[in-house]
Each structure stands twice: as C-alpha cells, then as structure tokens.
Steps between C-alpha positions, in 0.01 A plus 500: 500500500438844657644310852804340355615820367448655843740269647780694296369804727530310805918378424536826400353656824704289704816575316484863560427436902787270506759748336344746737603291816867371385629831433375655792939561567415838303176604646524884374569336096179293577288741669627714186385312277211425656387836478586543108296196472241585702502896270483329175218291601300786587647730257461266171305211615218573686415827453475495119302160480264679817405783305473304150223239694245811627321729357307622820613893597339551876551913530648486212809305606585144339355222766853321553678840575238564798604127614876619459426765750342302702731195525839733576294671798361155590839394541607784669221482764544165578885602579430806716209253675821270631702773549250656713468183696885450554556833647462500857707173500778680313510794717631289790706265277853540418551646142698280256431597147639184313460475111432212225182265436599283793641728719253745601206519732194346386295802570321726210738364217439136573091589514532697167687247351273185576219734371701537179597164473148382524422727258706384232337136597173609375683680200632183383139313558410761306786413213384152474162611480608676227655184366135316516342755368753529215446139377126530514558736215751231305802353518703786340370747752519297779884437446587857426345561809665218674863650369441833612420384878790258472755772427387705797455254766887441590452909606170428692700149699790767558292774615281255713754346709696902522172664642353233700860441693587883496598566887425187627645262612327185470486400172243238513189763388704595195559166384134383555416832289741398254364161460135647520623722169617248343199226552242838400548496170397103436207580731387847297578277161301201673166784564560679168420201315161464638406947575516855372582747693456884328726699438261792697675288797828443388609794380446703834676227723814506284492892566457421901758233447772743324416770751591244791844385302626899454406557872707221593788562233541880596424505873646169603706299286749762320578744772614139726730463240696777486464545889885407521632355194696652218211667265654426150452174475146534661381704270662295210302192647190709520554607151556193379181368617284755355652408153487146564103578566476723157671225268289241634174680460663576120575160441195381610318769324 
C-alpha cells in the first residue's frame, strides 16, 4: 500500500521538473520562484518538523540547528573549492559574465547546485521513508503522511531540475536528478515498509538538509534572478512561492 501511494510522489515530482524546464522563456520568474519555494521549505517545512523529531541539545544547541550550520558552510566550501580550482584558468580567459540556468559557466554555481540537487534526492528518500514508516503505524497515518509529501513534491521536482541545471548548460544531470527525485520516494516507501530509522537521525539531517537549501536559495539562486531582469515581478514570484509553501504545509497540517 505504502508503495502505491508513493507513486503519487513520484507524478508529482516529475510534474514540478517538467514545469521547471518548459518555462525556462522566463528564467528570472522561475529562478524566483524557485527561491520562495526553496524559503518556505526551510522556513515552514523542515525546520519545524527538525526540531519537533529531537530532543538531543549538544552545548546546549538543538542537534538539527548544528546540522543547519553545518550544511550552509558545507555548501559554501564545496563552492569556494571549484572556485579555487577555476581561477588560474579564468585569469587568462576572456571575461563574459552571461546570466540564466543555461547560460552561465558551469563553474561554482553548477557544483553547488548538483550538491543541492542531490540533496533534495535523499530528502525525498527520506519522504517516502516517511511514507513506510507512516503505514507501519496504520492506514490513517500512513495516508496523512502520504498527502503531506504529495503536496510538497511538485516544489521539490521544480526545485530539482532549477538547482541541478543552474549555470549549466547541459541539461542531461538535471534531468537524471529529476528522475532520481522522483523514483526516491517509491524506493524510501519500498525500505520503510521493512526498517526504522530514529528520529535521533532524522531530525539532524533535515537541519543539514535546510541549511544546504538557504545556502543555495540566498547565495545562488535569487541574486541570478534579479542579475538583469525587472525586480517586481521577481520578487512577486519569490513571494508567491513562499506562500504556496505555507498553505501547503497548512493544508496538509
């Protein structure tokens, strides 16, 4: 049961990568949004449920906030690592600064953004884990479970597909991430039926795993774009995300 709800997950997943790569016409509105999404989840999604599955306070600070730390400098040292490497090669190269998800170099946004994407591929194994999980306690759990991962997983297809292809541009790694988030929920569902995993575990990755998303969002994602596009309607897509994020949490509350 647990793995033919998932499958709802996986259309879902898709659905969101696939809006992602036919409107790429308005790049800034999707990178936007993107970000908004990508705010909410942290902001209402997994932040709240992070703290709400530990109760373990190393120095006194909640566990997944020490992973938050660590997965937003994670990300950022694994961007200065590439950037360091590119240098010497960009000191004798011409300089053509060229914006959008396709457009621009594939140097320490590209890395950052693989690393994100992959991320939220082992945030959605960890959704349909949730989904196992959810039915090993009964049916009624396991389906409000399965609705609250549903509702959220067009954003995670969306956001997927944006970071993986985000200044690159070969789209084949985004799309193979995109199909990877999409399959990883089946496959968490699939283990979740037959494990436990605690929540001492859990709770600390979703903290690394939101840190990772803001890094991206803030460093990356939003300030490509408003690099040269009109900022109203960017920040009404980014808005509009992060309230799209806060009425599905609600709903699925």
């Amino acid at each position: 049961m647990a793995v033919l709800v998932s499958v709802l997950a996986f259309v879902m997943t898709l659905a969101g990568g696939l809006a992602a790569m036919r409107i790429r016409d308005r790049l800034h509105l999707v990178l936007g949004l993107a970000g908004g999404l990508m705010l909410g989840v942290v902001a209402f999604d997994l932040i709240p449920e992070s703290l709400a599955m530990t109760r373990h306070h190393p120095l006194g600070v909640p566990a997944p906030m020490i992973g938050f730390a660590g997965g937003f400098v994670l990300l950022h040292v694994v961007e200065q690592a590439v950037a360091i490497h590119r240098a010497h090669e960009e000191e004798y190269a011409p300089h053509v600064h060229t914006h959008g998800v396709g457009g621009g170099p594939e140097g320490k946004g590209g890395a950052g953004g693989l690393v994100a994407a992959s991320a939220l591929v082992l945030h959605s194994l960890v959704d349909g884990l949730s989904i196992g999980l959810g039915f090993q306690s009964g049916t009624e759990v396991g389906v409000f479970v399965a609705l609250a991962v549903v509702t959220h997983d067009f954003a995670d297809g969306f956001n997927t597909f944006t970071a993986a292809s985000l200044n690159r541009a070969d789209r084949r790694p985004a799309v193979l991430l995109l199909f990877a988030d999409a399959a990883a929920p089946v496959a968490g569902a699939a283990i979740g039926t037959l494990a436990t995993v605690p929540e001492a575990v859990l709770g600390p990755y979703l903290g690394t795993f939101a840190g990772v998303l803001l890094y991206l969002a803030a460093a990356e994602i939003l300030p490509e774009a408003h690099s040269v596009h009109p900022r109203v309607m960017t920040l009404c897509a980014t808005g509009l995300g992060i309230v799209a994020v806060l009425f599905s949490v609600s709903l699925a509350g």
